[in-house]
C-alpha positions in Angstrom: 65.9 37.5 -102.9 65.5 37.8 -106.7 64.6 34.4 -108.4 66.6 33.5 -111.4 65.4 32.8 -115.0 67.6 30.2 -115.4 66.7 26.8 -113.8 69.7 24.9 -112.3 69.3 22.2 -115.4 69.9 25.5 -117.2 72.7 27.2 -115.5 75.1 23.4 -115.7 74.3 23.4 -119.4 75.6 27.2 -119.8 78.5 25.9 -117.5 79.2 22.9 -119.8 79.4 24.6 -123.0 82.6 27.0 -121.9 84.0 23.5 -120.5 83.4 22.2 -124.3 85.4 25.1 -125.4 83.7 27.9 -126.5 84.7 31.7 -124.9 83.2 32.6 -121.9 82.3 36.2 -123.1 80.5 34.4 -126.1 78.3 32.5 -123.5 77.6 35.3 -121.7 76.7 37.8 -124.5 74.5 34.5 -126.1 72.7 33.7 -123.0 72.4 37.9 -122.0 74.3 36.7 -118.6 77.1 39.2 -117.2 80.7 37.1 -117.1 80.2 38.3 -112.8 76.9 35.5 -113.0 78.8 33.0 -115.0 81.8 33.0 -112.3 79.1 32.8 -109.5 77.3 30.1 -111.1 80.7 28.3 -111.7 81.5 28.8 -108.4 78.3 27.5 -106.6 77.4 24.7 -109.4 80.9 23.8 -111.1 82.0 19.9 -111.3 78.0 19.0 -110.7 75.7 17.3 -112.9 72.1 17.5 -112.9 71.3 14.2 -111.0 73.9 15.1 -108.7 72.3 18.2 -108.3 69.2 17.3 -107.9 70.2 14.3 -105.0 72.2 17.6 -103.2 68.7 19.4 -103.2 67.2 16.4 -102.1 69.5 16.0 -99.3 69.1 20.0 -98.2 65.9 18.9 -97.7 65.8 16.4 -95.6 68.9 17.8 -93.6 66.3 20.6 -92.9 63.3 18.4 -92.0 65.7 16.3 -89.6 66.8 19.9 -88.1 63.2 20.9 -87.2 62.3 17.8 -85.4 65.5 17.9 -83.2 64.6 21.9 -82.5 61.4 20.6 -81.7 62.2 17.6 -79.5 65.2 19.8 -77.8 62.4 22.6 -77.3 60.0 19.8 -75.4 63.1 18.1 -73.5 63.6 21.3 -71.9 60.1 22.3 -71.0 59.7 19.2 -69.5 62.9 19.5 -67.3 61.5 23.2 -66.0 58.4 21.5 -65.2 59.9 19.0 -63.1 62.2 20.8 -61.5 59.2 23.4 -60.1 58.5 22.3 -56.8 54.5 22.4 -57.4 
């Protein structure tokens, strides 16, 4: 997937300044963004801040990490119940 040139910081900044009033077709054509990306990025990042951005990124994270380990310790849990079920 295609990164963006915009950083998030960026993108809630462009958001804000149609929220302060000015057109959203101005934006777009001063920021060389097509009005489809500006309603995207309203949809995915509208109502956020940067710190409360920033604290949902952090929480992805860790959401992730915490999903590993219980893949992993599910993935051992059941190894270990094949092995002591075998009648060796």
């Amino acid at each position: 997937m295609r990164k963006s040139q915009f950083t998030e910081e960026q993108i809630i900044g462009i958001l804000k300044l149609v929220n302060a009033g000015q057109k959203v077709a101005d934006v777009c054509r001063q920021h060389s963004i097509s009005e489809g990306t500006y309603y995207r990025w309203k949809a995915q990042y509208g109502g956020l801040e940067v710190n409360q951005l920033r604290r949902l990124r952090q929480l992805e994270d860790e959401n992730r990490k915490l999903k590993q380990i219980v893949a992993d310790l599910t993935l051992d849990n059941v190894a270990l119940k094949d092995i002591a079920t075998k009648n060796w």
